[in-house]
C-alpha positions, 0 to 999 in steps of 0.5 A: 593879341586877345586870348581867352584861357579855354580858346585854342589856337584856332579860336574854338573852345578847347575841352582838352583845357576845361576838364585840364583844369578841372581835374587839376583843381580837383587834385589841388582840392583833394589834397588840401582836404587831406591835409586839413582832415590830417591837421585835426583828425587821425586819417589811416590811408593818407598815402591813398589820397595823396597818389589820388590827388597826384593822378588827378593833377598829372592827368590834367596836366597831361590834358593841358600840354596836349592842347598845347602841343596840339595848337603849335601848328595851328597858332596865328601870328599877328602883327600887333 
């Protein structure tokens, strides 16, 4: 049972588990930055980033829990 992370169930690229991923590494990101740039320097709308950065990891996790529910129907089983 070969898979690739962006092939869906039918074997086509998914988008919905690219730009999933993405968007949660963005939020990943922006929090790091946040937390780094609040370690060193005095940032006065943090609250901001932070719910910037929750959006972002929510809305890519809401992409990639599409692209699963989306294959359930369509997953092969295989005999391996």
């Amino acid at each position: 049972m070969k898979k690739r992370f962006l092939e869906a169930g039918d074997g086509q690229k998914s988008a919905k588990r690219l730009y999933g991923s993405i968007l949660i590494i963005l939020g990943i990101t922006l929090h790091l930055i946040t937390y780094y740039l609040s370690l060193f320097y005095i940032v006065n709308d943090t609250s901001t980033a932070v719910s910037i950065g929750n959006t972002f990891i929510g809305i890519g996790a809401g992409l990639l829990g599409l692209g699963i529910m989306d294959n359930i129907g369509i997953r092969k089983r295989d005999n391996d």
